[in-house]
Each structure stands twice: as C-alpha cells, then as structure tokens.
N, C-alpha and C positions, 0 to 999 in steps of 0.2 A: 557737327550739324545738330540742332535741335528736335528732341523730340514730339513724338504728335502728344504724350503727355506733359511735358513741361511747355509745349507751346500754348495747351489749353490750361493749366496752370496760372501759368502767366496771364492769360488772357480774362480768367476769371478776377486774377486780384486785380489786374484793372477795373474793370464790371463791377468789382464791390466796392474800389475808392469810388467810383464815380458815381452809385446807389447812395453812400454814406456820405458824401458830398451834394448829392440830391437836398436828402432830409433834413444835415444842417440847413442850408438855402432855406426850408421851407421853415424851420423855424424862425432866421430871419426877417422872414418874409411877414411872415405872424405879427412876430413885434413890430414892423414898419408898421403894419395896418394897425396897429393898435397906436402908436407913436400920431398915426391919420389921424385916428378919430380922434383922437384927442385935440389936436391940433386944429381940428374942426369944432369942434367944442370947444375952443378957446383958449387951450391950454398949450401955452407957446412948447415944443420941443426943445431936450436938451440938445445944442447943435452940438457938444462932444460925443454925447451916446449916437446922436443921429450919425454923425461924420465912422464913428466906429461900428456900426450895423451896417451902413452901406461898402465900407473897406474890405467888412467881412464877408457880405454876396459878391463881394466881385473875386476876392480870393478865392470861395467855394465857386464860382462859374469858371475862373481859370485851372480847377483844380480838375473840374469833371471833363472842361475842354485836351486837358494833358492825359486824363486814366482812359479817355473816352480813342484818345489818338494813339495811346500806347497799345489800347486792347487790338485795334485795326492795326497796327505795324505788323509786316509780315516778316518775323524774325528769320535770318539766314536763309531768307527763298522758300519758307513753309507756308503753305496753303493749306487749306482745307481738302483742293481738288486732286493735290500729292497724297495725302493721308489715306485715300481712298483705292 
C-alpha cells in the first residue's frame, strides 16, 4: 500500500508537469498573438510555424489534461480522509 508520503509525492510531480505545461502554453500563446498581429497588419503567416505552434498548445493542453488526472487518481484506495 502507498504511503500518505509518496502519495503526496506523486501528487505534487503531477501539480508541477501540469504548472510547467501551464507556462509553456502561455508562451505559445504569446507568439500566436504576435503571429495575429502581424497578420492583421498584412503580413501573411508562416503556415509551417503556424501549423507547429498550434501542435504544440495542444500537446501542452494534453499534457496538463494527463498530470492534472494523474494528481486526482487515487492510488491503491488512498485518500486524504484515510490519512487523517
């Protein structure tokens, strides 16, 4: 059986893929608005970079969707409300 420290172990390195998969996204996200403006301004996008920045927010949203589901799994019947 798992302990109430390695279940919170665990649960943290989920919490930090899913923080560090945050931040990339917002970098991302950055450059699409910037790829906007541009775009708005006349200046066609590359549709390779484009096609490869949006590949890349959706791997980082599946990434935080799995560290986000792995932190809630409740390994071998441990709760928080057992811990107590």
């Amino acid at each position: 059986m798992m302990t109430y420290e390695t279940c919170v172990r665990r649960r943290t390195e989920s919490a930090a893929r899913a923080f560090s998969a945050i931040e990339k996204i917002k970098g991302i996200i950055a450059q699409l608005e910037h790829t906007t403006a541009r775009a708005a301004d006349g200046h066609l996008p590359d549709l390779g970079a484009l096609a490869s920045m949006t590949s890349g927010a959706r791997r980082q949203i599946d990434e935080i969707l799995v560290a986000l589901t792995e932190a809630r799994i409740d390994d071998d019947g441990f709760s928080q409300e057992s811990a107590q």
